[in-house]
Every structure is written in C-alpha cells, then in structure tokens.
C-alpha positions as CSV (number, residue, x, y, z in Angstrom):
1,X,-65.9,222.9,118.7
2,X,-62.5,222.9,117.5
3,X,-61.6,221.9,113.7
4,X,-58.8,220.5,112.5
5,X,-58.0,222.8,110.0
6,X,-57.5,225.4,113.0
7,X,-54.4,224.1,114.1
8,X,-52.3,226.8,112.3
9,X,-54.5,229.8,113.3
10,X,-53.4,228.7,116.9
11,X,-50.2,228.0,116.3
12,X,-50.0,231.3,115.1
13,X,-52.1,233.2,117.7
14,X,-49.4,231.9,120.2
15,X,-46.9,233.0,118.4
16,X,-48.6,236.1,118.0
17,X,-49.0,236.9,122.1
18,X,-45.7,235.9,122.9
19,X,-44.4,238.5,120.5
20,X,-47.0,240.7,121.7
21,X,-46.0,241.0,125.1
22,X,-43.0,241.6,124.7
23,X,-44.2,244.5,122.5
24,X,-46.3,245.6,125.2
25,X,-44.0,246.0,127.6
26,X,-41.7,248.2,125.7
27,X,-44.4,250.4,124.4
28,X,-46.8,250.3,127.9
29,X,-44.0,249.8,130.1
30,X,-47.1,249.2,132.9
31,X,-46.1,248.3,136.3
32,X,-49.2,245.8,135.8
33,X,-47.6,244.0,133.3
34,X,-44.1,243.2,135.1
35,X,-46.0,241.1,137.9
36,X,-45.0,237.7,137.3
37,X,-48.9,236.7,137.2
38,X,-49.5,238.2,134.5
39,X,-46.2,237.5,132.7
40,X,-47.1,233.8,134.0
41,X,-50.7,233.7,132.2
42,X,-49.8,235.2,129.6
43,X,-47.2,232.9,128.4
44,X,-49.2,230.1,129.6
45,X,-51.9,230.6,127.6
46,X,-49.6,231.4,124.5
47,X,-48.0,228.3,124.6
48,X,-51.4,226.4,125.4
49,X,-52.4,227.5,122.2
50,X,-49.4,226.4,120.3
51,X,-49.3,223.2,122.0
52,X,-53.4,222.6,121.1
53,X,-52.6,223.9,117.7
54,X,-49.6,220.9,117.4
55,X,-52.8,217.9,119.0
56,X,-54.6,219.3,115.6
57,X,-52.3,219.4,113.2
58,X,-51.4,215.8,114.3
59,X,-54.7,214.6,114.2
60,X,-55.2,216.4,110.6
61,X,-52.3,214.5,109.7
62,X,-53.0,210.9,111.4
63,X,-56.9,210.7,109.8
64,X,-55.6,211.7,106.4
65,X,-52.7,208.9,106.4
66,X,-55.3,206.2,107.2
C-alpha cells in the first residue's frame, strides 16, 4: 500500500494542488472551476494528502525511536 517513506511526496503533492489551483484559475479562468464543488474537492483532497503525508512521517518517526 502506502510506505512510510512516502510521507513527503504527499506532503508535497498537496502542496502542489493547492498552489495549482490557484494557478489554474488565473490562467483557465473556467466558469467550471469557480463552483464551490469543485473549489471544495479540490482543496479537500489537497489537504487529505498533507494530512496522510503528516500519519506517515509520524509513524516513520515513532518505529525508528523504538
């Protein structure tokens, strides 16, 4: 599944999308993109990534201080 030593990459990839989006709307400026469904996954799933990247580093971090 998942390895520990991903936590970073996801941490990343949400960092990534958030500043992504906001790149897309400048550059698309789509009337799809304004919805606030869209704005609402997006940002969801951005910071779902950070936030599982954060359980992985943590667990990197508890199993090597044992």
């Amino acid at each position: 599944m998942l390895r520990n030593t991903n936590g970073p990459i996801l941490i990343a990839a949400g960092l990534f999308g958030i500043a992504g989006y906001e790149m897309a709307l400048r550059v698309l400026s789509s009337s799809f993109l304004s919805l606030d469904f869209v704005h609402g996954l997006w940002f969801g799933l951005c910071i779902g990534l950070e936030i599982l990247g954060l359980v992985l580093l943590d667990k990197n971090r508890r199993r090597h201080a044992a």
